[in-house]
C-alpha positions in Angstrom: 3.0 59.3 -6.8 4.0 62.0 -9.6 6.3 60.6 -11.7 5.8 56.9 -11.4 2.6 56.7 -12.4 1.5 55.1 -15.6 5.7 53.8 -15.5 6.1 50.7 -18.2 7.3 47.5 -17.6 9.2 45.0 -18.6 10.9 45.1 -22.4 9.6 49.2 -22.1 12.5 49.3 -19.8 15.4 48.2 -21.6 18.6 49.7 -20.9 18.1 53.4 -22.1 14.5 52.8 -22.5 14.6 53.1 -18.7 15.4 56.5 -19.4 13.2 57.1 -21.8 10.8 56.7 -19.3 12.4 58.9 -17.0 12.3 61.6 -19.7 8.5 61.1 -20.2 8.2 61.6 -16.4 9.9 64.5 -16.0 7.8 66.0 -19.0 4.4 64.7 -17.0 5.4 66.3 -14.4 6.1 69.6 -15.9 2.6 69.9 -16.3 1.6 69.9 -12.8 3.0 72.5 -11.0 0.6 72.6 -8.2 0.9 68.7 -7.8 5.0 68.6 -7.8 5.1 71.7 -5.2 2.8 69.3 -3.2 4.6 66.4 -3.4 7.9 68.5 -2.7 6.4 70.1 0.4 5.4 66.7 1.9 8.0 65.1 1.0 10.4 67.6 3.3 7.6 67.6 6.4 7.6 63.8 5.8 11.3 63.6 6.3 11.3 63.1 10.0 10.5 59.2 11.1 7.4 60.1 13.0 5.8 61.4 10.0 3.0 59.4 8.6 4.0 59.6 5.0 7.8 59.3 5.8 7.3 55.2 4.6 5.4 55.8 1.4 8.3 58.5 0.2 10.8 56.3 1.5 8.8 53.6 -1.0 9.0 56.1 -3.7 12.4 56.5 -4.4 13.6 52.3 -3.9 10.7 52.4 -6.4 12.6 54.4 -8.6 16.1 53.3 -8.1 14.3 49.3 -8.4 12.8 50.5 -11.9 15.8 52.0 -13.0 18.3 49.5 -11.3 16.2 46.7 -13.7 16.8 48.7 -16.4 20.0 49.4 -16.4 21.2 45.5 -16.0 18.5 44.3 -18.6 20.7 46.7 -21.0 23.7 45.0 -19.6 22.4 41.9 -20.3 21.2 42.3 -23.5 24.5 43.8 -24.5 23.0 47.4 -25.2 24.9 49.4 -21.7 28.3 49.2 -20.2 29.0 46.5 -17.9 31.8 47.8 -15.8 29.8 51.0 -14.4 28.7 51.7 -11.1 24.4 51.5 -11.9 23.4 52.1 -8.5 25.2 55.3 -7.8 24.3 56.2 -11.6 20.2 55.8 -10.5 20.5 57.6 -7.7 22.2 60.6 -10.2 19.2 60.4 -12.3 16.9 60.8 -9.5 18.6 63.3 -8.0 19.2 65.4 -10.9 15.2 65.2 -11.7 14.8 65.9 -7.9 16.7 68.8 -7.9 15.6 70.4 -10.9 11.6 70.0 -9.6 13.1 72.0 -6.5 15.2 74.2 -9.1 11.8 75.0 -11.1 9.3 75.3 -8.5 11.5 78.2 -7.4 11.7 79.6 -10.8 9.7 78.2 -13.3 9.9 80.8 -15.6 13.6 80.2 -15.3 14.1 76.8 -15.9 13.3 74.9 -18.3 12.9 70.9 -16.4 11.9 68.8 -19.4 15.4 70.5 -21.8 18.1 70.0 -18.7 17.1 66.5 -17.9 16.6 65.6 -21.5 20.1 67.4 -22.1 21.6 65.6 -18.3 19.8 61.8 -20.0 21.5 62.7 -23.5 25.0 62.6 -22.3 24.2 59.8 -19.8 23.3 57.5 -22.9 26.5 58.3 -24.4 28.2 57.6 -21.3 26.3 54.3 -20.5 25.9 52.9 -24.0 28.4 49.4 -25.1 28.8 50.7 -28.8 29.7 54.9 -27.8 33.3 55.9 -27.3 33.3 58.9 -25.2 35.7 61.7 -25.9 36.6 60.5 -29.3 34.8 61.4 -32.8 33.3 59.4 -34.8 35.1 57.6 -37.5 
């Protein structure tokens, strides 16, 4: 499926590597129009339970939260993110934000600009999710 094809593995996905990769997506996809308005319309007809694709987009996103989910606690682990956030509601932010912003420029896409408000949305979110940042104060 767009998006989560050609995704790394293992030490590519590394606490904010994770969203690296999420990043690289978001700019693959910005590149096919005609196949993210596809995968958007399906997606919707797919929504009801007796649609035959409504299992494989179901599939997609655990995918995604899985990938990032990993991620996110390999960072912990390693010491690189936060430990005392919430990593499953922050996952289902990113997706959602790159969701929305497919939906957002396939409405527009002269207007808006996917790959600089998700890279601008992942920028803060590193700050926010990183061990060594202090948010809200400046640097020493």
């Amino acid at each position: 499926q767009h998006g989560l094809q050609n995704w790394p593995t293992g030490a590519d996905l590394v606490g904010t590597k994770a969203l690296d990769a999420w990043d690289a997506a978001v700019e693959r996809n910005a590149k096919n129009f005609g196949l993210v308005r596809l995968a958007q319309v399906l997606r919707a007809e797919a929504s009801g339970a007796d649609h035959p694709a409504q299992g494989y987009y179901v599939d997609h996103f655990e995918i995604g939260m899985e990938l990032l989910l990993a991620g996110f606690q390999s960072g912990v682990e390693t010491g690189e993110l936060r430990p005392d956030l919430d990593y499953e509601t922050i996952a289902h932010q990113v997706i959602a934000m790159s969701e929305g912003l497919e939906s957002q420029w396939l409405a527009d896409p002269g207007g808006v600009d996917i790959v600089a408000c998700f890279r601008a949305y992942t920028k803060v979110l590193r700050q926010q999710i990183r061990r060594d940042v202090v948010v809200g104060r400046a640097p020493a």
